[in-house]
C-alpha positions as CSV (number, residue, x, y, z in Angstrom):
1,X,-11.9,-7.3,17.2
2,X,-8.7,-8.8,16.2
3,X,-6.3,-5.8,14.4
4,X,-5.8,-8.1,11.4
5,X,-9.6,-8.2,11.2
6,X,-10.2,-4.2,11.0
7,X,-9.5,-4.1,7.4
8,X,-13.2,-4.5,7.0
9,X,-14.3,-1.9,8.8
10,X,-11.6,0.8,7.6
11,X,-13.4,-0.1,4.1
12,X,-16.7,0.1,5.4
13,X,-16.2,3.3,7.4
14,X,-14.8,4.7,4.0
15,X,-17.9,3.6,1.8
16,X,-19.8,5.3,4.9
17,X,-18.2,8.5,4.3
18,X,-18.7,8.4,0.5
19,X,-22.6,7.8,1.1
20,X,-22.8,10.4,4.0
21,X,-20.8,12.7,1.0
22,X,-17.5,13.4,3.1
23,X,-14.9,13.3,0.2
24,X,-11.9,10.9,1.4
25,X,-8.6,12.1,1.3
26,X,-5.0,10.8,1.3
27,X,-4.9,10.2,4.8
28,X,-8.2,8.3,4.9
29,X,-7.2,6.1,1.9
30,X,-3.8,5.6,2.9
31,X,-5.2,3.9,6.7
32,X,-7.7,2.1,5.2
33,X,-4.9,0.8,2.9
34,X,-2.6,-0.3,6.0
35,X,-5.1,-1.7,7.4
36,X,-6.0,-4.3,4.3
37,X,-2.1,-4.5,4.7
38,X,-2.4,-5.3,8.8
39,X,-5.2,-8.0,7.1
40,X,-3.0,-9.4,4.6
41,X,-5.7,-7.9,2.3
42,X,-3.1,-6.9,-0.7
43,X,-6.0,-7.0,-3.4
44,X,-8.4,-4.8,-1.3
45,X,-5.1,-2.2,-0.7
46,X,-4.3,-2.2,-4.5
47,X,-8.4,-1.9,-5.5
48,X,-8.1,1.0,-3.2
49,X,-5.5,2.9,-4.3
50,X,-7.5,2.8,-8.0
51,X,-10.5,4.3,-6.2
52,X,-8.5,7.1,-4.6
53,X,-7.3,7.9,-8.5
54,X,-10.6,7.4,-9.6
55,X,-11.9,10.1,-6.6
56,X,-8.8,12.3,-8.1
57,X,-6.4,12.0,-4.9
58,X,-3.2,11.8,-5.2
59,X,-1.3,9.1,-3.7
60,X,1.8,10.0,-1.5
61,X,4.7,8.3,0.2
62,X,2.7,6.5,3.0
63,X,-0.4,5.7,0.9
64,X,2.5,3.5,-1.7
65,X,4.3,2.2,1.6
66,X,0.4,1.1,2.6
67,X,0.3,-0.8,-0.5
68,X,3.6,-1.4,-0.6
69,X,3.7,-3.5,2.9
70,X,0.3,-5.1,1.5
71,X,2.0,-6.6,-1.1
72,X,5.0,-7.9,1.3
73,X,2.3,-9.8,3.3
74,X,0.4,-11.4,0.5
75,X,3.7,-12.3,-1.2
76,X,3.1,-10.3,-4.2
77,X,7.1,-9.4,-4.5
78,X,6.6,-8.3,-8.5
79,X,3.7,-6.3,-7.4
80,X,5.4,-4.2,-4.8
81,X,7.9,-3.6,-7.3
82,X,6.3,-2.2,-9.8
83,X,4.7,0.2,-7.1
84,X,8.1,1.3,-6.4
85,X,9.1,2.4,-10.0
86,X,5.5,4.0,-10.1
87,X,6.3,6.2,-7.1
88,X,9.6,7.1,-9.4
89,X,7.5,7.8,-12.3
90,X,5.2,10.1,-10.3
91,X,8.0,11.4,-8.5
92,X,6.4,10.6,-5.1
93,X,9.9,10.1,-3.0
94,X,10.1,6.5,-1.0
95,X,11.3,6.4,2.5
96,X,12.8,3.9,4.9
97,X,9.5,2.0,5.1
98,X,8.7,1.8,1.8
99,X,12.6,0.5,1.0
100,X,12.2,-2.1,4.0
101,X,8.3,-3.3,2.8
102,X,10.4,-3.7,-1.0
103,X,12.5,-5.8,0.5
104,X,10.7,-7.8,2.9
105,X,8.4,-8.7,-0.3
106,X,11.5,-9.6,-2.3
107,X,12.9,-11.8,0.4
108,X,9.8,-13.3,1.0
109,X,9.5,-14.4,-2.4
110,X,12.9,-16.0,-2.3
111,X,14.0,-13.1,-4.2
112,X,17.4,-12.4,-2.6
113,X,19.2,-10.5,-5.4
114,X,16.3,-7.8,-6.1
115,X,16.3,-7.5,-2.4
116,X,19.9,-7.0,-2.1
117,X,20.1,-4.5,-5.2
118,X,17.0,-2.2,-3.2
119,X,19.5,-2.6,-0.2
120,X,21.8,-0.2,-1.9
121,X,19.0,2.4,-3.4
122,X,17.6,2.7,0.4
């Protein structure tokens, strides 16, 4: 199996552990969330970080950079942004990755000045 393919298994080994009543965490939700982002799934990523809110986990630094990066590769620049002001508002810190997913979104979406302006937050 391809990597970029194993986004659908991360999300069925999750619903597996749901049904077999093994509560997922943050560090289950935040690699089946890079691997939707290894798929270019950014929907499935963000869908998942609303059930890990809905299952009452708190996200953390890697599950946003997860989504984060998702966002870069689907090209959903605006999207990834307003997961980094989130992570301000819930005062969940970003790190290098997260800055660098920010800005890869921005430039992909031919967004150079947002990119340039997270450049000097980073």
């Amino acid at each position: 199996m391809k990597a970029a393919g194993k986004w659908k298994l991360a999300l069925k080994l999750l619903r597996r552990m749901r049904s077999e009543g093994v509560p997922p965490d943050t560090i289950t939700f935040s690699a089946a969330m890079a691997a939707c982002a290894r798929g270019g799934e950014w929907r499935s990523a963000l869908l998942l970080m609303g059930s890990m809110r809905q299952a009452g986990v708190r996200p953390n630094t890697v599950t946003f950079s997860a989504a984060i990066s998702a966002c870069e590769k689907g090209g959903e620049w605006a999207r990834a942004l307003r997961l980094l002001r989130q992570m301000g508002d819930e005062q969940v810190p970003p790190d290098l990755i997260t800055f660098n997913a920010a800005i890869g979104a921005c430039a992909k979406g031919g967004e150079w000045e947002r990119a340039m302006s997270l450049l000097t937050e980073a």
